[in-house]
C-alpha positions in Angstrom: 85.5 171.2 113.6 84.2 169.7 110.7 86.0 166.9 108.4 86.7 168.8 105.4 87.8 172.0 107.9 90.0 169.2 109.1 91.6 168.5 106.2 92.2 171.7 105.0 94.1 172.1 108.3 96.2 168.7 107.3 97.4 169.7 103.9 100.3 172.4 104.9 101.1 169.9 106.7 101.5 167.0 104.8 102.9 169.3 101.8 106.0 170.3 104.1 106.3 166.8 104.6 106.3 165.1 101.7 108.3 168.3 100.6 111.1 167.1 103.4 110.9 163.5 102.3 111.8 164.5 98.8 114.7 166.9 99.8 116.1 164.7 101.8 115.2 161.3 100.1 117.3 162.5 97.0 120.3 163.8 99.4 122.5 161.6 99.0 126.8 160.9 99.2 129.3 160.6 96.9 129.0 156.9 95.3 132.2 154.9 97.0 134.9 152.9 94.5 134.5 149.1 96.1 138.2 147.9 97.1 141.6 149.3 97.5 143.7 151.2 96.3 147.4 151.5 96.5 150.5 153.6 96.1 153.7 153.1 96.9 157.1 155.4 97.4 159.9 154.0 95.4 162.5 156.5 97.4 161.3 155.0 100.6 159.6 151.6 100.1 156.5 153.3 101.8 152.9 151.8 101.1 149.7 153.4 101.8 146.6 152.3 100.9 142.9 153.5 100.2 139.6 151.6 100.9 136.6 152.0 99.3 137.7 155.6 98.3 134.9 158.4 97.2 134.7 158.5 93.7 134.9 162.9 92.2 136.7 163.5 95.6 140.8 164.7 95.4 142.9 162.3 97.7 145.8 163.7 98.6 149.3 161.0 99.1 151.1 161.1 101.8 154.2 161.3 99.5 155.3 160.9 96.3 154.4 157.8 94.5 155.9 155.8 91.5 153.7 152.3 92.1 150.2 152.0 92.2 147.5 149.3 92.3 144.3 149.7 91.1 142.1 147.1 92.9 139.0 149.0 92.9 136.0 148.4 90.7 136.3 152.4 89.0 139.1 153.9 87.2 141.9 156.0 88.9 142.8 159.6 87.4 146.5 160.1 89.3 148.1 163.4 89.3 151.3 164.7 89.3 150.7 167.7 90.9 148.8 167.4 95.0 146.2 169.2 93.3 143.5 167.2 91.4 143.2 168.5 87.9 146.4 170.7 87.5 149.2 169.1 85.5 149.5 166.1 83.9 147.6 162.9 85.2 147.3 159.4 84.0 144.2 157.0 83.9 145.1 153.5 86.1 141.6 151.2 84.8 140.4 148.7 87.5 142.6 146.1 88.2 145.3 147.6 86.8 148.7 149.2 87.7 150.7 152.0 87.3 154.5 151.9 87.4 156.5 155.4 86.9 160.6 156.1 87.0 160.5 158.3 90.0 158.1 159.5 92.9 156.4 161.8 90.2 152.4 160.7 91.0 150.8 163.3 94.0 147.0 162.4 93.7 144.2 160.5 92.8 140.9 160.9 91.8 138.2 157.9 91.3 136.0 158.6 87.9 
């Protein structure tokens, strides 16, 4: 086989690969907040807490929430509702806090 026939024979080759690197290359996850986050049941005295939490991704409480920390380095969208984006929410910026009557807040999304 000559060099050029061998090359020709090469290129579908390295197209599908380089076409792999690039697919998977830019495949990448959700961007993590850096810290914690956490929320706290005035009813019970409950405290949960999330690390590093994916930012665009619905977390869900455990139960209701009045208190929350903001400790991470992105802002927190909380809901009222356990459904991200349905009823009222309120903006927590980093390093700051939230502090409602009653165990209104059900969610939390990281912007």
């Amino acid at each position: 086989m000559s060099t050029s026939s061998r090359r020709r024979a090469a290129r579908p080759a390295l197209v599908l690969a380089a076409a792999l690197a690039l697919t998977t290359g830019l495949a990448t996850t959700a961007p993590a907040a850096s810290g914690e986050f956490i929320y706290q049941s005035r009813a019970t005295g409950f405290t949960r807490t999330f690390v590093d939490p994916m930012n665009n991704v619905c977390l869900f409480f455990e139960f209701g929430a009045n208190k929350m920390v903001n400790s991470t380095n992105r802002t927190a969208r909380v809901y009222l509702s356990t459904v991200c984006g349905e009823g009222g929410f309120a903006d927590i910026p980093k390093g700051g806090t939230k502090t409602a009557l009653l165990d209104d807040f059900h969610s939390v999304k990281f912007l």
